[in-house]
C-alpha positions, 0 to 999 in steps of 0.5 A: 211074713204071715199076710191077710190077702183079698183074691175076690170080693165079697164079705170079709170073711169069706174072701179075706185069706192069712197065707204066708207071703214076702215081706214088701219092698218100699217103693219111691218115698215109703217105708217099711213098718213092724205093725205093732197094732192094726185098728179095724175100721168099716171101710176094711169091709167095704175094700173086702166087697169092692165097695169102697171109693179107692178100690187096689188091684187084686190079691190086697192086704186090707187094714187102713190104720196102723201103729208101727215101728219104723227100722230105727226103734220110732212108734209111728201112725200111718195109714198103709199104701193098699195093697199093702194094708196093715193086717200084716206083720209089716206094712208099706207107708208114706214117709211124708205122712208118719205121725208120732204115735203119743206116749199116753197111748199104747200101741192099740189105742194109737192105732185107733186114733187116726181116722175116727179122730180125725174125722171126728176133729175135722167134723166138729171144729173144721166143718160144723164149728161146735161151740161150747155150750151147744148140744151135739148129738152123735149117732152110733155113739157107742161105735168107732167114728161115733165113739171119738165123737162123743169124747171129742165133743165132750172136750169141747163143751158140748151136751151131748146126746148119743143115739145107740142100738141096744142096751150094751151100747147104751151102756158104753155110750153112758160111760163115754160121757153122753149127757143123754142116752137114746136106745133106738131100738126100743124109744123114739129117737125124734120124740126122745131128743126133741124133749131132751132138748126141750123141742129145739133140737141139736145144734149140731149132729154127727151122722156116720150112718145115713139112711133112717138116721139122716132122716131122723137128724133132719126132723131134730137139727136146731135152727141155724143147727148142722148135720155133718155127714160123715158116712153111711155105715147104714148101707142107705145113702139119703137124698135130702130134700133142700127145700127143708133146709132151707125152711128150717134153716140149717146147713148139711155139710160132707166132710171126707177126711181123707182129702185133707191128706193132699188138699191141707196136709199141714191141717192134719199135722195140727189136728194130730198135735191137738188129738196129742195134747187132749189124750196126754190130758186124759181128754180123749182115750180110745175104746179098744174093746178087743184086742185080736191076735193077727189069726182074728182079723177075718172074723174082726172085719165081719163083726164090724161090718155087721156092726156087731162091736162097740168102739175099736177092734185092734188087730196085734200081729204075731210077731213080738207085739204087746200092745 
């Protein structure tokens, strides 16, 4: 089978190689996936740089998020057992762990409904308890995590605010359905969402970035508001100050989805019977922005560590597909 491997870190598309290897075989408790469709997700690049927190032994096949096809016909999402990642015509996965890919879904935006919404899910309800009614503002709106955000917040009831880079990802974010748009590279992200909402500030924000962006988070956060750290796709990792959360009154909260997986998997079982109710009411829809063939993933993983993309980058390998 045609196979992405990794032989030595660095940037993804220098060391992310297609090369014809053998098929994998299942070990204790996996099965053995058709990847019908492989979303890029930025923790692909940080595999690719040695950078990310679960680092698999060299060479590896990245893609951490998959629609496939099990040996009986089923249509599954999985999160594939590195090395063996889903940037390949077949991919390993936990049994125990298989969700139903929903019918309202196609199979690259079933890809792309994993980790982002999840995370997303996790995020809003699990850990910041959004209300309907409060104002929810997401930075990188326009992007992957922050995409599944905004539609997840929408759904919710909440007002919600996407801080974006650009005039096309402000246009993204506006047909996402964010209340109000912030372009930060060309407004004052503080003094546009502080008048946008009337100087109180958001009750909860989403923060996959970090860096200038917490900072900014904590200059705008409600009294009583959460910031929900997700991430630092923005290369600078923060060290908040704790006296002002305390002054101000607000609460910082971590959220690594991926714990959930063996700390309450029964929790991820619910969460994605949600994600399945909300995309078969038309809720939710994931924003595949581009479709790849298997050749592209290099060059795919590149961009979206560039942070180059709007919403999902799926992946359809060759081999008989049609995501």
């Amino acid at each position: 089978m045609q196979a992405w491997q990794v032989h030595e870190n660095g940037e993804p598309r220098e060391v992310m190689r297609l090369a014809e290897v053998e098929t994998p075989t299942p070990g204790e408790g996996q099965v053995l996936l058709r990847v019908r469709a492989a979303n890029v997700n930025f923790p692909d690049a940080l595999l690719c740089r040695g950078q990310y927190q679960i680092r698999p032994p060299l060479p590896f096949t990245p893609g951490v998020e998959i629609c496939g096809e099990t040996e009986d016909g089923r249509r599954v999402i999985a999160n594939p057992a590195l090395p063996h990642g889903g940037f390949a015509e077949y991919a390993l996965a936990d049994a125990r762990a298989l969700l139903p890919a929903p019918e309202a879904l196609d199979d690259a935006e079933a890809a792309a409904l994993h980790i982002g919404y999840q995370t997303g899910w996790f995020g809003l309800h699990r850990r910041a308890h959004l209300e309907a009614g409060e104002t929810l503002l997401v930075h990188a709106a326009a992007g992957g995590v922050g995409s599944a955000a905004v539609q997840l917040g929408k759904a919710a009831g909440a007002r919600v605010i996407g801080v974006v880079g650009g005039a096309e990802k402000a246009a993204v974010a506006r047909e996402l359905g964010c209340d109000v748009v912030v372009d930060r590279r060309t407004e004052d992200v503080v003094a546009a969402v502080k008048e946008a909402t009337g100087g109180k500030g958001a009750d909860v924000i989403y923060d996959p970035v970090g860096g200038e962006a917490y900072a900014q988070s904590a200059k705008l956060v409600a009294f009583e508001g959460r910031i929900v750290v997700v991430g630092f796709a923005g290369g600078s990792i923060p060290s908040p100050a704790l006296n002002h959360a305390l002054v101000k009154n607000y609460a910082i909260l971590g959220l690594h989805w991926g714990l959930y997986n063996t700390k309450n998997p029964k929790l991820v079982l619910r969460c994605h019977e949600e994600l399945t109710e909300l995309a078969a009411r038309g809720a939710i829809k994931p924003l595949v922005s581009e479709r790849v063939p298997l050749a592209g993933a290099a060059d795919a993983v590149q961009r979206v560590a560039d942070g180059l993309t709007t919403g999902r980058i799926a992946v359809l390998p060759q081999n008989g597909a049609t995501a």
